[in-house]
C-alpha positions in Angstrom: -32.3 124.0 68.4 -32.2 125.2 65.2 -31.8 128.4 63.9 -35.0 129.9 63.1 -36.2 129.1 66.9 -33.0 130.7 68.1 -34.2 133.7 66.4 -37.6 133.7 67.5 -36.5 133.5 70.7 -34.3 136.8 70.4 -37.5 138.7 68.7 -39.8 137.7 71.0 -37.3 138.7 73.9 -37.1 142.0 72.2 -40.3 142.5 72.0 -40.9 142.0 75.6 -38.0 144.7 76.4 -39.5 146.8 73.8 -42.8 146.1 75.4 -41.4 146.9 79.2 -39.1 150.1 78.0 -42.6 151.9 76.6 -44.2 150.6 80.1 -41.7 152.2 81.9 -41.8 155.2 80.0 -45.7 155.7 80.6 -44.8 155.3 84.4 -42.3 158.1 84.2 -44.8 160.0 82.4 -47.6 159.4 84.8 -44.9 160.1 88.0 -43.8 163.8 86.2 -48.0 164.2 85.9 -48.3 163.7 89.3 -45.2 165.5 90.6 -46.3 168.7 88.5 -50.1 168.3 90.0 -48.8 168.4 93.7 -46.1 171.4 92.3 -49.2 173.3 91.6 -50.3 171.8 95.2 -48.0 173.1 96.9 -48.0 176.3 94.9 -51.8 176.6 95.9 -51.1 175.7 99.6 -49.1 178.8 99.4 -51.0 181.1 98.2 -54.0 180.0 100.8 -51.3 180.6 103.5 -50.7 183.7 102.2 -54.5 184.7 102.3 -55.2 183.7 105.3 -56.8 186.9 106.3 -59.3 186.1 104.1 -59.9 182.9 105.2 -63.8 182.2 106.0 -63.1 182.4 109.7 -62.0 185.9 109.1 -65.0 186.9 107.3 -67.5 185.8 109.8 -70.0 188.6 109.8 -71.4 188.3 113.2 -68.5 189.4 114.3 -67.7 192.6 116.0 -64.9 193.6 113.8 -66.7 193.0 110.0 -69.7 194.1 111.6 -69.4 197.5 111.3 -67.4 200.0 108.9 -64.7 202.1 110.3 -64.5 205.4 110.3 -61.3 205.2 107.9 -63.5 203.1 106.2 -66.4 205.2 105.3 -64.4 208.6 105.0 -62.5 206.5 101.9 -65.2 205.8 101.2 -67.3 208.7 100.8 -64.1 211.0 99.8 -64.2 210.8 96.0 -68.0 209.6 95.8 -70.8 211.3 93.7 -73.3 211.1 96.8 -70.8 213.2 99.0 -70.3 215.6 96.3 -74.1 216.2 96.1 -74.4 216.3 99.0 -71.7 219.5 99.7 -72.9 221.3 96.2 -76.9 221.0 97.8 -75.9 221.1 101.4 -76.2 225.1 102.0 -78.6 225.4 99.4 -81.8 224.6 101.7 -82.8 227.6 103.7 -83.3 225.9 106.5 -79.7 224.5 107.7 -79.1 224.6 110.8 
């Protein structure tokens, strides 16, 4: 062997480390892309756990408890409301209450 194969040899096994190093380094790339995705996963998971009270099966209108409004509900509701203050400024204003 002479020496300008010998050093072919050692460019072209270079090259192919080179080559290997930068496929190893889009492989750690692509495995941090895919740990961060099932980061925000599990950070998504979470945060549906946590909601659970709000889940679809929770809001099922038909049934008896989101069918109606409390009475809670509709005092809050009513308390700070322009129809409820209408109504109390009009309310002994008609003769005819009762």
């Amino acid at each position: 062997m002479n020496r300008l194969e010998m050093i072919k040899k050692i460019a072209e096994k270079k090259n192919e480390e080179k080559s290997f190093q930068e496929t190893i380094r889009a492989l750690d790339a692509r495995k941090a892309a895919i740990k961060e995705e099932v980061k925000l996963h599990k950070k998504l998971t979470k945060s549906v756990k946590k909601a659970g009270h709000q889940s679809v099966g929770n809001l099922d209108l038909n049934a008896p408890e989101n069918m109606y409004y409390s009475d809670k509900d509709t005092a809050r509701f009513l308390e700070n409301s322009e129809i409820m203050d209408a109504y109390n400024a009009n309310k002994f204003s008609d003769g005819d209450w009762n």
